[in-house]
C-alpha positions as CSV (number, residue, x, y, z in Angstrom):
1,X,111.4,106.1,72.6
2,X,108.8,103.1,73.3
3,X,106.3,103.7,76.0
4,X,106.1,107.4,76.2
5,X,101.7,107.3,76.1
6,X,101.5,104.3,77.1
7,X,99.1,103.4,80.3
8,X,99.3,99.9,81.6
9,X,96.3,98.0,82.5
10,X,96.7,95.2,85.5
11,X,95.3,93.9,88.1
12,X,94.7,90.1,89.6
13,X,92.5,87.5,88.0
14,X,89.3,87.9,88.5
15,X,89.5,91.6,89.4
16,X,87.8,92.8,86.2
17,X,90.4,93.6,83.7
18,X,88.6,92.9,80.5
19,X,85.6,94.1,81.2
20,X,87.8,97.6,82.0
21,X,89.5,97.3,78.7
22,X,86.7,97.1,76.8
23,X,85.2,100.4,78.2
24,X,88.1,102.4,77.8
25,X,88.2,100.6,73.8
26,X,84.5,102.2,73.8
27,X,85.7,105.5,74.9
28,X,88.1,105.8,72.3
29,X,91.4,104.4,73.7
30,X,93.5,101.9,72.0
31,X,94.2,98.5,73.5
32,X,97.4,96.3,73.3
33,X,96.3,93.2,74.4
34,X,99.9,91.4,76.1
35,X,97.7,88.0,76.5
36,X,96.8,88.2,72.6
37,X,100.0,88.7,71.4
38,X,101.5,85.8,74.2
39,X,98.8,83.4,72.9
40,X,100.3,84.5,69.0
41,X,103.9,83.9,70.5
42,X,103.2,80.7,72.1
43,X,101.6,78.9,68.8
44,X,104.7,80.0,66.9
45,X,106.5,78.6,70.0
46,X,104.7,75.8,69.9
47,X,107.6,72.8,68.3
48,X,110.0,74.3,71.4
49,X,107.1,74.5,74.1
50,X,106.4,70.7,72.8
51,X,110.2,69.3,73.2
52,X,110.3,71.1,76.7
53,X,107.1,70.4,78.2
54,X,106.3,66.6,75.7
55,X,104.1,66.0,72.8
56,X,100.6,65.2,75.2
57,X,100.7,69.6,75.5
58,X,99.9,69.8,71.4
59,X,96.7,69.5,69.8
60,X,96.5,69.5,66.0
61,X,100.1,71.5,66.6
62,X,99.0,74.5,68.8
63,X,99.7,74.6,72.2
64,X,97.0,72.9,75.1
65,X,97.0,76.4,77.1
66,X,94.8,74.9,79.6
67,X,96.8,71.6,80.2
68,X,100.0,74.1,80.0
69,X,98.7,75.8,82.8
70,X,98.4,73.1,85.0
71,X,101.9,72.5,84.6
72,X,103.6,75.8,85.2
73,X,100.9,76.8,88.0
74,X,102.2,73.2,90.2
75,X,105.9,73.9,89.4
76,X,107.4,77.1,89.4
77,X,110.9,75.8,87.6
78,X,108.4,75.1,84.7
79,X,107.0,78.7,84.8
80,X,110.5,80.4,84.4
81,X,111.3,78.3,81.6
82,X,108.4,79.1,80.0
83,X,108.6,82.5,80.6
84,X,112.2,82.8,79.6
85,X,111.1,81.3,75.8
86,X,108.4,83.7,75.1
87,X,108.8,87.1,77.5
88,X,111.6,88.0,75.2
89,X,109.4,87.6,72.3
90,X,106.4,89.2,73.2
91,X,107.6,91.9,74.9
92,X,109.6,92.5,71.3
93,X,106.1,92.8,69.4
94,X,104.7,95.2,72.2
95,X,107.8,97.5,71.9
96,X,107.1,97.5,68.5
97,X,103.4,98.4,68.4
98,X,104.5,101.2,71.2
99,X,106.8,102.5,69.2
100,X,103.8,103.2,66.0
101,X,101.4,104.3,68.9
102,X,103.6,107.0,70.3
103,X,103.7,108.5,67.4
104,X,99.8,109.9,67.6
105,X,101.0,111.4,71.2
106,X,97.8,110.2,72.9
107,X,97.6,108.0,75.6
108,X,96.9,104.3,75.1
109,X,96.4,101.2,77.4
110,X,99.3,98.1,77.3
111,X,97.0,95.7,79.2
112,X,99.2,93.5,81.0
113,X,98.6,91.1,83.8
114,X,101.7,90.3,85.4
115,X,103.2,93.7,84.8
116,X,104.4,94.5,88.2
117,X,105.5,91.0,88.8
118,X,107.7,90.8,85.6
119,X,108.9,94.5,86.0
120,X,109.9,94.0,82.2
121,X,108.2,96.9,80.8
122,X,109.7,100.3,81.5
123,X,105.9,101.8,81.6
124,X,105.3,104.9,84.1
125,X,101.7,104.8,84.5
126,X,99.4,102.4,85.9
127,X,95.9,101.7,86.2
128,X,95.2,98.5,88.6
129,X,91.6,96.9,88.5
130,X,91.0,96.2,92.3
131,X,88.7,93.7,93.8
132,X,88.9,92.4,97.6
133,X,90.7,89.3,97.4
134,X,87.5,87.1,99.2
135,X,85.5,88.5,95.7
136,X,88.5,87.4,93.6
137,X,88.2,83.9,95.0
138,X,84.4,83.8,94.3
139,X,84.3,85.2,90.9
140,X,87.7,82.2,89.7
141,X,85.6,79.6,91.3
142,X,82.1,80.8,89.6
143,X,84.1,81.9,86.0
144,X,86.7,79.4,85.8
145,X,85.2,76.0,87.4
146,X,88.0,75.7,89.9
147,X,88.2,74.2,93.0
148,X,88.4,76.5,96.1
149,X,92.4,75.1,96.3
150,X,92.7,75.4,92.7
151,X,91.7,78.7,92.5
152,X,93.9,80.4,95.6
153,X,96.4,78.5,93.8
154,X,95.8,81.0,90.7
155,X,95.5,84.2,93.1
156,X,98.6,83.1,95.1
157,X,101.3,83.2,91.8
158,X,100.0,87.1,90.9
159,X,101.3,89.3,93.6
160,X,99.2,90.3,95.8
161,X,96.4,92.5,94.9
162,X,96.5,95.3,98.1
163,X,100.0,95.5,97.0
164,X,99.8,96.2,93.1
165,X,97.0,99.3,94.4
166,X,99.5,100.8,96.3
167,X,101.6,101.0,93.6
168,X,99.3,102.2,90.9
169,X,98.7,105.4,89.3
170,X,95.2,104.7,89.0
171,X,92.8,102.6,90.8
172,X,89.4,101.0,89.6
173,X,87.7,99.8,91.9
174,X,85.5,96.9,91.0
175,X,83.7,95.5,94.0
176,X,80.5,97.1,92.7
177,X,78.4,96.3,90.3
178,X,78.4,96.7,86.3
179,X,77.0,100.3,86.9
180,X,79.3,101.2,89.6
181,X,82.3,99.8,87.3
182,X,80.7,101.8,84.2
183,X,81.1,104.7,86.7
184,X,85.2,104.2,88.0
185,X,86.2,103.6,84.5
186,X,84.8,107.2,83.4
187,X,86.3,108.9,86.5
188,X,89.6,107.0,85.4
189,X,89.3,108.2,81.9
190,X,88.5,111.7,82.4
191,X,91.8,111.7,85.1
192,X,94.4,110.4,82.6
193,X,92.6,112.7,79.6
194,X,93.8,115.9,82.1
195,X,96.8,114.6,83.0
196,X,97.8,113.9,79.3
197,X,97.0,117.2,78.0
């Protein structure tokens, strides 16, 4: 059975995630990266992504993520057909890798961003990276270069991120500084090594 160690690692954009995943990589904890293997899936989509969404998205025949996500952040029609091409795919490769994980019966982190908005993956566990939406919104303007409109535009298609904490198993909260983050993600760690024993 897939899944059976398996943590999964969301929150919102901007909240933190990858700084997160790297610590718990440090402390010893394997990472399946969903976004990696997506931006895998979508070059060998690439041909189909081209005759759905035109030529202009292909550069030297890989995708144009950034002008891709223009288009399926304006038009949500878009988005699901994207998203019915390679969620199939990709969540094929990470079934896979679970399966080979399991195996060591230890606990390991599927970091997924939209995992409570797809409700795909048949994952128990949950650790959210929270950060107070007015934070988010700072941190995708001052990262990403966006607009203010641009940016709630990005926050808006995630679900919302008071709502994924309630539904998490574990919460980091990352409205601190690097310290204080360094500090939740060993609390976190030492919580799922006891509850895994």
């Amino acid at each position: 059975m897939a899944f059976e160690y398996a943590i999964v690692l969301t929150g919102s954009i901007a909240t933190g995630k990858s700084t997160v995943a790297t610590c718990f990589n440090m402390a010893g904890f394997t990472i399946v990266d969903a976004d990696e293997i997506a931006h895998e899936v979508l070059d060998t989509q690439a041909e189909k992504i081209a005759e759905i969404f035109g030529d202009t998205l292909l550069k030297k025949g890989k995708v144009d993520r950034k002008a891709l996500g223009s288009i399926i952040f304006s038009d949500q029609s878009k988005r699901q057909a994207l998203e019915a091409l390679l969620h199939p795919l990709i969540y094929e490769e990470i079934e896979y890798l679970s399966k080979e994980l399991d195996n060591a019966q230890k606990p390991y982190i599927v970091d997924i961003p939209l995992f409570f908005e797809g409700g795909r993956y048949p994952i128990e566990n949950s650790i959210v990276v929270y950060a107070p939406k007015e934070l988010q919104l700072k941190r995708v303007i001052r990262r990403d270069g966006y607009n203010e409109e641009d940016a709630l535009k990005r926050i808006a298609s995630q679900m919302d991120i008071e709502q994924k904490r309630e539904l998490a198993t574990y919460v980091i909260d990352n409205s601190g500084d690097r310290e204080a983050l360094k500090r939740e993600c060993e609390r976190v760690k030492e919580k799922i090594l006891g509850d895994f024993k």
